[in-house]
N, C-alpha and C positions, 0 to 999 in steps of 0.2 A: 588493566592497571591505569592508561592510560581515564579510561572514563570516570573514576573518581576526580581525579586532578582536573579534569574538563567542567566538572558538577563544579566544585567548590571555587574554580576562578567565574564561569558564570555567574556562581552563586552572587560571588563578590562584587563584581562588575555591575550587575545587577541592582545590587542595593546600594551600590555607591553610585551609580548613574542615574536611578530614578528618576521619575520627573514625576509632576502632581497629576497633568494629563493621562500620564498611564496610568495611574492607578486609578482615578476616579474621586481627585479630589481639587479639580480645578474649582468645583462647585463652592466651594469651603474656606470664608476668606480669615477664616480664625488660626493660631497657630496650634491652639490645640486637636482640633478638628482634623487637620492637617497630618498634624504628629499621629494620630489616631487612627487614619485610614492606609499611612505608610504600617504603623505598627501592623493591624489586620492583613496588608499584603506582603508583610516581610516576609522574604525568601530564605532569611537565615535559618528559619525553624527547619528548614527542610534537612539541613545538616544533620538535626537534633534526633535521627531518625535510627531507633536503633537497628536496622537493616544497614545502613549507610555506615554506622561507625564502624560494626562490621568490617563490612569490605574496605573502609579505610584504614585500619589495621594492618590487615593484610597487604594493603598497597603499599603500607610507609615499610612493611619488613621488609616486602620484596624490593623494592627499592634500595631501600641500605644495602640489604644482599648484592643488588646490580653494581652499585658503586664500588661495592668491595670487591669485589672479583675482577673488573674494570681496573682499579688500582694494583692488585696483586699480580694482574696479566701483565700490566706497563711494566712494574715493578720487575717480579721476577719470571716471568715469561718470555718464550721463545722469538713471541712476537716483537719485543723493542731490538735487537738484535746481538748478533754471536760478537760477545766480548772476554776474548781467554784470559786476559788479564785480572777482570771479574770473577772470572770463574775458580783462579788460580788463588785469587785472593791476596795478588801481589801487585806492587805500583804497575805503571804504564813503565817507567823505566828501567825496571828492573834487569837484572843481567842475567845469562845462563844460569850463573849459579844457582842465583836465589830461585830459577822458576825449576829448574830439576828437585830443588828440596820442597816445595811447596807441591810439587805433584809427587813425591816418593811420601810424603805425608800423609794427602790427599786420598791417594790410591790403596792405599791400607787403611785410610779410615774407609772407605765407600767401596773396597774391594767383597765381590757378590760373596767370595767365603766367610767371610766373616760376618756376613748380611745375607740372611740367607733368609728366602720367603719375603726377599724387602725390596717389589720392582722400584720404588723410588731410591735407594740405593743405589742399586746395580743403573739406571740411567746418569743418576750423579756420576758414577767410575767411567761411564762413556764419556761423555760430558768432559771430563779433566783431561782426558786419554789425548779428546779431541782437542782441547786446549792446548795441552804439552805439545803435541805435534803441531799447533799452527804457530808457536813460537818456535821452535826448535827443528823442522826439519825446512829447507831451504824453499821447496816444491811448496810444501803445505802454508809456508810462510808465505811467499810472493803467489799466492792464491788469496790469502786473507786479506793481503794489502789490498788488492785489487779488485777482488770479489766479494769480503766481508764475510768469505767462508773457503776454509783450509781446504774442503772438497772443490773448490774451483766454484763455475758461474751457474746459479742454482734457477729451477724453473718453482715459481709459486708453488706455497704447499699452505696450506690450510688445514686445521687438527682442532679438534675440542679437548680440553682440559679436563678428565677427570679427580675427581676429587680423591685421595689417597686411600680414604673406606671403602670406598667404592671396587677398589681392585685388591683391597683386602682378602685373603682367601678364607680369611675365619668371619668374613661377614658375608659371602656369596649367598648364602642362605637365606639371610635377610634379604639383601637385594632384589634376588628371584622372587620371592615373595612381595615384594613392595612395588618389583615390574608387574606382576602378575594380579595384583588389585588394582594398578590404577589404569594397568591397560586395557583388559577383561571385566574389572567392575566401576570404577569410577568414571572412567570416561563414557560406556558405553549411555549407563544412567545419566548422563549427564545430555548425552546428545536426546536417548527417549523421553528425559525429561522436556526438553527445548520442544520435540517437535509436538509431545501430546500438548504441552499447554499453546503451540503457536496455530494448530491446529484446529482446535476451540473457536478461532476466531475468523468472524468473516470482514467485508468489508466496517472500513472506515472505524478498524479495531471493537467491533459490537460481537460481541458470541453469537454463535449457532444457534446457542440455546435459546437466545434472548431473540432471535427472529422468528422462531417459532413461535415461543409465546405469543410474541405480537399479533402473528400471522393467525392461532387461535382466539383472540380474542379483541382483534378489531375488525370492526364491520363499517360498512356506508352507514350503518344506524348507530354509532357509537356515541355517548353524548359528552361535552365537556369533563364532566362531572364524575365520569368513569376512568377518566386517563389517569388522575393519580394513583389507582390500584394498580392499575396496567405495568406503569412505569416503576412500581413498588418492585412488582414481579417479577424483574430484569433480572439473570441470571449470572449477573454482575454482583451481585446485592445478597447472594442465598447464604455466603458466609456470613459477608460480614454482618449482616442485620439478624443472626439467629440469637434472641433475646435472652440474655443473662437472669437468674431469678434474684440479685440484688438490682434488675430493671425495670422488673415488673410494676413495682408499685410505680415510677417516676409515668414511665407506659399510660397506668391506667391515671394515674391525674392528667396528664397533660389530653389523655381521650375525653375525659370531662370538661374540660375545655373548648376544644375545637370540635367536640358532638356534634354541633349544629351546622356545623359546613361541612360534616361529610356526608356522604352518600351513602347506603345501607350496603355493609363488605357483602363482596359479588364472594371472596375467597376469605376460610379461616384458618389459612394457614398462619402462623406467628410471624414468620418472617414476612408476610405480605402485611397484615396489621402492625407490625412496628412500623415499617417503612411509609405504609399508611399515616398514621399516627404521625411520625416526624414531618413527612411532606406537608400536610397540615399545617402543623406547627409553626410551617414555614411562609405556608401561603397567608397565614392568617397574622403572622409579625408576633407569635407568643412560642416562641423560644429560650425567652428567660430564664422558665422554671427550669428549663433541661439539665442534665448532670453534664459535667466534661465530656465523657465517654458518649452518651448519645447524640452530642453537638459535635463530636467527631465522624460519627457515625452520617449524619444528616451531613457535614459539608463534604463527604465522601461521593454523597448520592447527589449534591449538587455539582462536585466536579467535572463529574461524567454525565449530567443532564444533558448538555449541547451534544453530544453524542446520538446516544443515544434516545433524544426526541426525533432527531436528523433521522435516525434508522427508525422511528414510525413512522415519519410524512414517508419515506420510502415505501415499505410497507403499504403505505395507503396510496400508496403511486402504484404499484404493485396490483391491488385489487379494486383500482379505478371507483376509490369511494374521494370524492371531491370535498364534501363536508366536513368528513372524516380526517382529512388531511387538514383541512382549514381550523377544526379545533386543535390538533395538535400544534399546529403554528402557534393560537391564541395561550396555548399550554405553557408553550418555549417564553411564550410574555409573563403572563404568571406566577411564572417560577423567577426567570428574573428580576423581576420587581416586585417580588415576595408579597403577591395581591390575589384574590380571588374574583368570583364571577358577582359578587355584587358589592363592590369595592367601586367607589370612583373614582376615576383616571388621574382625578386631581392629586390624588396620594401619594405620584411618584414626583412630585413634587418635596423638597427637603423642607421642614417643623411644621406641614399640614397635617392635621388629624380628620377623621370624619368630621370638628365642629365646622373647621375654616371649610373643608369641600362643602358642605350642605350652606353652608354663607353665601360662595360663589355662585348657587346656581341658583340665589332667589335675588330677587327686587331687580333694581337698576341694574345694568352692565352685566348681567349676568352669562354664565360662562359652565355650562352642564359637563362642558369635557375639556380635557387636557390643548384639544388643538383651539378650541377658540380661544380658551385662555392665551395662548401663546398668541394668536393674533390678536389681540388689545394691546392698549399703549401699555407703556410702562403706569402712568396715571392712576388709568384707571381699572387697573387689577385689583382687584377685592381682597379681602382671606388675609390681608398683615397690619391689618391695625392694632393688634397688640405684640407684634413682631419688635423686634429691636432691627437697627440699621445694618448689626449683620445679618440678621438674619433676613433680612427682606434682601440685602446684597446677594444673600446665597440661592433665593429665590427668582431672581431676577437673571442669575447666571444662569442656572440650569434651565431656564428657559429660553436661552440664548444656544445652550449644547442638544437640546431636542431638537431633531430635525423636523426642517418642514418642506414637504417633500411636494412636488410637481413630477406629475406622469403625462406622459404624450404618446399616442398609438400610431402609427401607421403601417396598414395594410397594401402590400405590390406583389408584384411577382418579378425575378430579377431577368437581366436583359429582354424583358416585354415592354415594348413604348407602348402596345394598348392598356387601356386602365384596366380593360375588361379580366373577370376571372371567367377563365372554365374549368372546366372536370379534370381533373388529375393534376394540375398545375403546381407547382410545390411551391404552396404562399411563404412570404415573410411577413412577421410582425415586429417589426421596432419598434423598443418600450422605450422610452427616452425619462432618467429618472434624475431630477432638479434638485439639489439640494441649496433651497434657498438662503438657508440660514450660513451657509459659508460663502466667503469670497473667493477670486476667481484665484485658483491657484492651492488654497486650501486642501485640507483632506477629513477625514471624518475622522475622530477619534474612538476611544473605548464609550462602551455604553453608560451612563452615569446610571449606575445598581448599587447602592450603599447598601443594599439588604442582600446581594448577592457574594458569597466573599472570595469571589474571582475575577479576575478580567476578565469581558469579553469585548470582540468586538463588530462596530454597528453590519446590518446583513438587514435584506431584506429578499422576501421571498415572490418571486413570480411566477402566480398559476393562472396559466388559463384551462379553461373549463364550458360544457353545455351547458345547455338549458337541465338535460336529465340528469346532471351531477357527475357526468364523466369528466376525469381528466385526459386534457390532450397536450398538455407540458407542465410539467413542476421545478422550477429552479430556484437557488438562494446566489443573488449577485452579492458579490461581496468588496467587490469595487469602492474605493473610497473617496473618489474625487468628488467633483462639486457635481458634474455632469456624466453620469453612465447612459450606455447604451448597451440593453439586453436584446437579443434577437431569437424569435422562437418561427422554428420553420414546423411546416407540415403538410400534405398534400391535402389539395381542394376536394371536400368531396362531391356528391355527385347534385345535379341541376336543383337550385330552389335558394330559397331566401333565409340565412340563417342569423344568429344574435349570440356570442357565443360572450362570456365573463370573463375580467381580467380582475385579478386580482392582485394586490400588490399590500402584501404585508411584514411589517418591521418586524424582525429577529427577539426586539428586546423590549420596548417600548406598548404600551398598550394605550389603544384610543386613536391612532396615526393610521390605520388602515384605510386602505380604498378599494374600490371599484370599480371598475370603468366598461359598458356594454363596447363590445369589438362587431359590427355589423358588416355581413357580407354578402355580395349578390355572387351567387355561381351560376352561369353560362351554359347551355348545353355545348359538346365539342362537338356535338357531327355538324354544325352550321358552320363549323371553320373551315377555310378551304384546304382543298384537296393538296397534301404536302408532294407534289415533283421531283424526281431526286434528279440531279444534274448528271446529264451523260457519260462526263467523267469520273464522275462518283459511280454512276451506276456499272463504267467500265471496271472501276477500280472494285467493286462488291464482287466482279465475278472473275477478277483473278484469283487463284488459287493462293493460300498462305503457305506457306513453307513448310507448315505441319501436311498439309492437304498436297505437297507435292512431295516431300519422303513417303507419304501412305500408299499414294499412286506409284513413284516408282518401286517400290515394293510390290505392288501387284503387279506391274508387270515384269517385273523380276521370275514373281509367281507362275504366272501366264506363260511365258517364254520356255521354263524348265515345264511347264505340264506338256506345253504343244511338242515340246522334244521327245519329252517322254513317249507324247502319244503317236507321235511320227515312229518312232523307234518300234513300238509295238506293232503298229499295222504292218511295219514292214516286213516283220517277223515273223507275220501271220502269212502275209503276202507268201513270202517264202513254203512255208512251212507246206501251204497249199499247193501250192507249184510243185513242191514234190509229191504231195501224194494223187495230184492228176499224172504228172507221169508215170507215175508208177501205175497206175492204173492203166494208162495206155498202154506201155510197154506189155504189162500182163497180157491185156486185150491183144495185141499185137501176136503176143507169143501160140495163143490159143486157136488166132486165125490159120496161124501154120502150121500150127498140127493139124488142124480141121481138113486143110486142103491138100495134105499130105496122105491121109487117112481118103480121101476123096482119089485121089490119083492111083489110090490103091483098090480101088473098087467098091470101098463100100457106099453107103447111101447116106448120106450123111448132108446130105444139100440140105435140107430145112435148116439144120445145126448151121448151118455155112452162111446162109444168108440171114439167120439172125444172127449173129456174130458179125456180121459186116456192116446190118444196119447199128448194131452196138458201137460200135469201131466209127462209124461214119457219124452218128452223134456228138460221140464224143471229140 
């Protein structure tokens, strides 16, 4: 509820605070001009949305509903407090008399027999009961005085008001039923709805869908000239771009048109061809012919361009194609400055056409691209001799708000005072990025895109890369001060001489790109000396951690109960044998005397005797 009312004060704040910077009309010293790029960015339409009125509907019932119940809780609710005189519906000063007749009234109108099946009744006849007794019995009385309730000093109690339907016994049926759909069906669809569509989506709000696509059909080989199909194919786009057949005809003229700057469709699917077809339309500034609906259509898909072009340089981050990413960066220009690949840069300059660019870049003073032009005097800038004073004013601003940018590299490694690199070192590279054209204290504003019909704002992208078109960092600073500094780390790799590309390209702007070779010398490491660990380090390496000494005393916890054990056992064995050598003895023993008993009787028996003795004496 509350996010309606949040949209439409934004909304408001929004268009009543403006300013021409953010829209992108500081460039525009006309009032018409003016009025015309606020109209394009006005926020108001967004109201006009019939999803939004919708839900504002709904917000302004419920609403009144909250007020009203709020009012009738103060009103007549338990909540503002126990007033019997109220209840009784007799003065504050009234006397016995009159409050015994106003409750013998009372009590018969709201008494449950004569109200029967009516809980709101029968609480009314509590209600008076109670009132009658806090005026009229002494106890109950000097309880109210004192306590503001005839039961004496009461502890917080808390209760929700149902509505009197509600406990109706001839609507329980309905009830039940109406618990039973919103509990079991509307809520449950409501949460499976939230999570399959929130599910859809990966980072930086791009579908699933739409990274797979990407993922099949970009390569390190991918050319310019192919990404507008690509980005057609966004799985963002499959609704709403599936072609109406009162479209068809506007479709196939406007394919007549911009035939010549497309590329032969890789896909014929419809929805891939219209979206085709409109991106065109767009890169090449012939929009005109369009119907409402399909210039709807088209600023839908440029909404969400900065998106999702983001999630292909990712994508191409992803399968370490270098070029690949660097068209898609010139794509994200493209598109915002509503230009193609043999368009001159001059054109994003505001009332140049192809005649004035092809002027500038002959004879005297001449000026092939957008950045030289920006470095000449004001003078002797070419392309407005048949300009009017505004419009050479409008021309002369805007190249005041393109930036003109200074990059600076340095290669270190941090806390090393040798300059040397070697092998595994984790280098830094500080990009140092100048924005000349602001002063100290400045910030960079929105990108000046009159062909674009959204804000954005300025960003530039920092890649470096090999010699063999791998990427080893891709970032968009978006920093807007006059002076950034980007830092890309990564480890050295191994011994030899390498040259690796920095690239440094603007978000919006086409023609401002740079550059810059990053050279480095890598070091073999075994020439470095031998690293010594300090003997109290090294004491400190071999004391035990406190994990390493519960482990230890745990095993000898272990240790201590096995050798008990094993102590307990031999003993037992010890034992065990001890008796059976006695007993052996003794037997021997017993056998000797009979032997020699049997002997003293005369028989013969000596051999028996003296082996038995030597038995005996063995043992």
């Amino acid at each position: 509820m509350c996010a309606a009312w949040y949209r439409i004060v934004g909304t408001v704040y929004s268009a009543v605070m403006v300013k021409d910077a953010d829209i992108g009309a500081v460039a525009r010293t006309s009032d018409e001009k003016v009025k015309a790029a606020k109209l394009k960015h006005d926020k108001m339409n967004s109201l006009k949305d019939k999803a939004f009125l919708i839900n504002l509907g709904i917000t302004v019932v419920l609403t009144i509903l909250f007020f009203v119940l709020v009012a009738s809780v103060s009103e007549d609710g338990e909540v503002s407090s126990f007033d019997p005189f109220s209840i009784l519906e007799v003065d504050s000063g009234a006397d016995n008399k009159i409050i015994k007749k106003a409750y013998k009234k009372m009590s018969l109108k709201y008494h449950p027999d004569k109200n029967p099946n009516n809980p709101a009744a029968e609480a009314k006849f509590m209600m008076v009961a109670k009132a009658y007794e806090a005026l009229t019995d002494a106890t109950a009385k000097e309880n109210f005085e004192k306590y503001g309730n005839p039961d004496g000093k009461q502890s917080l109690e808390v209760s929700i008001g149902l509505p009197s339907f509600l406990l109706d016994t001839t609507n329980r049926n309905f009830v039940l039923m109406a618990y039973l759909i919103i509990m079991v069906g509307i809520i449950p669809f409501c949460v499976w709805r939230y999570y399959s569509n929130s599910s859809k989506f990966g980072e930086k709000d791009v579908m699933y869908d739409t990274y797979s696509w990407y993922h099949h059909n970009l390569s390190e080989h991918t050319l310019i000239k192919s990404l507008p199909e690509v980005f057609c194919g966004s799985a963002e786009f499959r609704t709403r771009n599936k072609p109406l057949k009162e479209e068809k005809n506007d479709i196939q003229k406007t394919m007549q048109t911009v035939r010549s700057q497309m590329q032969k469709p890789k896909f014929n699917h419809p929805v891939c061809i219209k979206g085709n077809v409109l991106t065109h339309a767009h890169l090449c500034r012939k929009v005109s012919g369009l119907s409402a609906k399909l210039r709807d259509d088209l600023n839908f898909m440029l909404q969400n361009s900065s998106s999702l072009i983001d999630a292909m340089i990712t994508v191409c981050q992803h399968q370490d194609a270098l070029q690949t990413a660097i068209n898609c960066i010139e794509f994200g220009q493209f598109v915002t400055q509503a230009m193609w690949t043999k368009d001159s840069s001059l054109l994003q300059l505001p009332h140049f056409t192809k005649a004035e660019a092809e002027h500038c870049s002959k004879g005297k003073n001449a000026a092939a691209s957008i950045k030289e032009y920006i470095a000449m005097e004001d003078g002797e800038k070419k392309g407005m001799a048949n300009f009017s004073a505004t419009q050479k004013e409008d021309v002369l601003k805007t190249c005041s708000l393109i930036p003109d940018l200074t990059v600076e590299t340095k290669v270190f490694v941090e806390d090393d005072e040798d300059d040397q690199v070697y092998e595994g070192d984790l280098l830094t590279i500080n990009v140092t990025l100048t924005r000349n054209n602001l002063k100290e204290g400045e910030e960079a504003g929105l990108v000046h895109a009159p062909f674009f019909p959204y804000p954005k704002q300025e960003g530039w992208w920092v890649v470096l890369g090999t010699r063999e078109g791998k990427i080893i960092d891709i970032q968009k600073v978006t920093k807007a001060g006059r002076v950034v500094d980007h830092e890309i780390k990564f480890l050295a790799p191994r011994q030899g001489e390498y040259e690796f590309s920095l690239h440094v390209l603007s978000n919006a702007y086409i023609g401002l790109d740079q550059k810059h070779p990053v050279e480095l010398t890598v070091n073999d490491a075994s020439v470095l000396p031998e690293y010594k660990i300090h003997p109290d380090d090294a004491e400190l390496d071999d004391e035990p951690t406190l994990f390493e000494e519960m482990m230890m005393q745990n095993v000898e916890e272990d240790s201590d109960s096995d050798d008990e054990d094993s102590d307990s056992d031999d003993d037992d064995e010890e034992e065990e044998e001890g008796i059976k050598e006695l007993s052996a003895a003794e037997r021997k023993k017993e056998e000797l005397r009979r032997a020699r008993q049997k002997a003293a009787a005369g028989e013969d028996d000596s051999d028996d005797d003296s082996d038995v003795e030597e038995v005996y004496t063995e043992k």
